[in-house]
Steps between C-alpha positions, in 0.01 A plus 500: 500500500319830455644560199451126348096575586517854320653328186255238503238670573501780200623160237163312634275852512681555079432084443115593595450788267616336219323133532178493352327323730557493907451143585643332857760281221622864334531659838718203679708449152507875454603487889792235460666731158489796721662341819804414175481806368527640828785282632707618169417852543599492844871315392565753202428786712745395808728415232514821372479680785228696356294724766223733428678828659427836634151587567560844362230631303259168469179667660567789171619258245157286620272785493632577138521167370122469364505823314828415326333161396231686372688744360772303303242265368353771353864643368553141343149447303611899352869352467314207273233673330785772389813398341628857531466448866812235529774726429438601883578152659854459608736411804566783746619485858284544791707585880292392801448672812765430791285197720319418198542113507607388115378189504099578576538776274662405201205193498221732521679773196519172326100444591369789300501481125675831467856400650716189514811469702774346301784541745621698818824674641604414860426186720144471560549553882646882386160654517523425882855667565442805368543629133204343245568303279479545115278302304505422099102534371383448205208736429197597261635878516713710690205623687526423887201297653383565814619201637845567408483840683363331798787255477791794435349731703493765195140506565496594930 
């Protein structure tokens, strides 16, 4: 149930940023959509068996999230203003810290403009067992971000 409240509570809280204006009739149909939305997010994710993992690691990767933000957006608007720039972009593989949970991670890579996860190695459970697990980013350059050092623990 916990979970069904969490999912509808961040679709209603996204619903409500994005309507233009809050009226009672935009909160309670914004209200009934997010209780779906929720309901299906809940299914897919005990269908897949999906779980966030490890807890390895978040407090850093949290910490460093902002600055990467900050800092990517800034590598992309060079990356645009620069054709020269886009020879650096490319795929490269990025190993996780043992107890680094994939799942949370790979989502907030994906968050920044700078990296994109396009596909992992290993069950997304593995970062619990032991052994990281390997992710496929695509990146604006082969420079590391801080969040990715917080989340491989190059950057301790």
């Amino acid at each position: 149930m916990f979970e069904l409240m969490l999912w509808w509570g961040m679709l209603l809280l996204l619903n409500t940023v994005f309507i233009s204006s809050v009226t009672p009739l935009e909160i309670a149909v914004g209200g009934g959509v997010a209780l779906l939305g929720a309901v299906g997010a809940l299914a897919v994710r005990r269908a897949s068996g999906a779980t966030p993992g490890g807890p390895a690691r978040l407090a850093r990767s949290a910490l460093a999230f902002p600055w990467t933000l900050l800092a990517d957006t800034g590598r992309l608007v060079l990356l645009l203003t620069s054709p020269a720039r886009r020879q650096e972009a490319g795929f490269r593989t990025v190993r996780l810290s043992t107890g680094t949970g994939p799942a949370w991670a790979a989502a907030l890579l994906s968050s920044t403009p700078g990296a994109y996860v396009v596909s992992h190695e290993g069950g997304w459970d593995d970062g619990d067992s032991g052994g990281g697990v390997a992710l496929t980013v695509h990146s604006l350059g082969g420079r590391t971000s801080a969040l990715e050092a917080a989340l491989t623990g190059s950057g301790r």
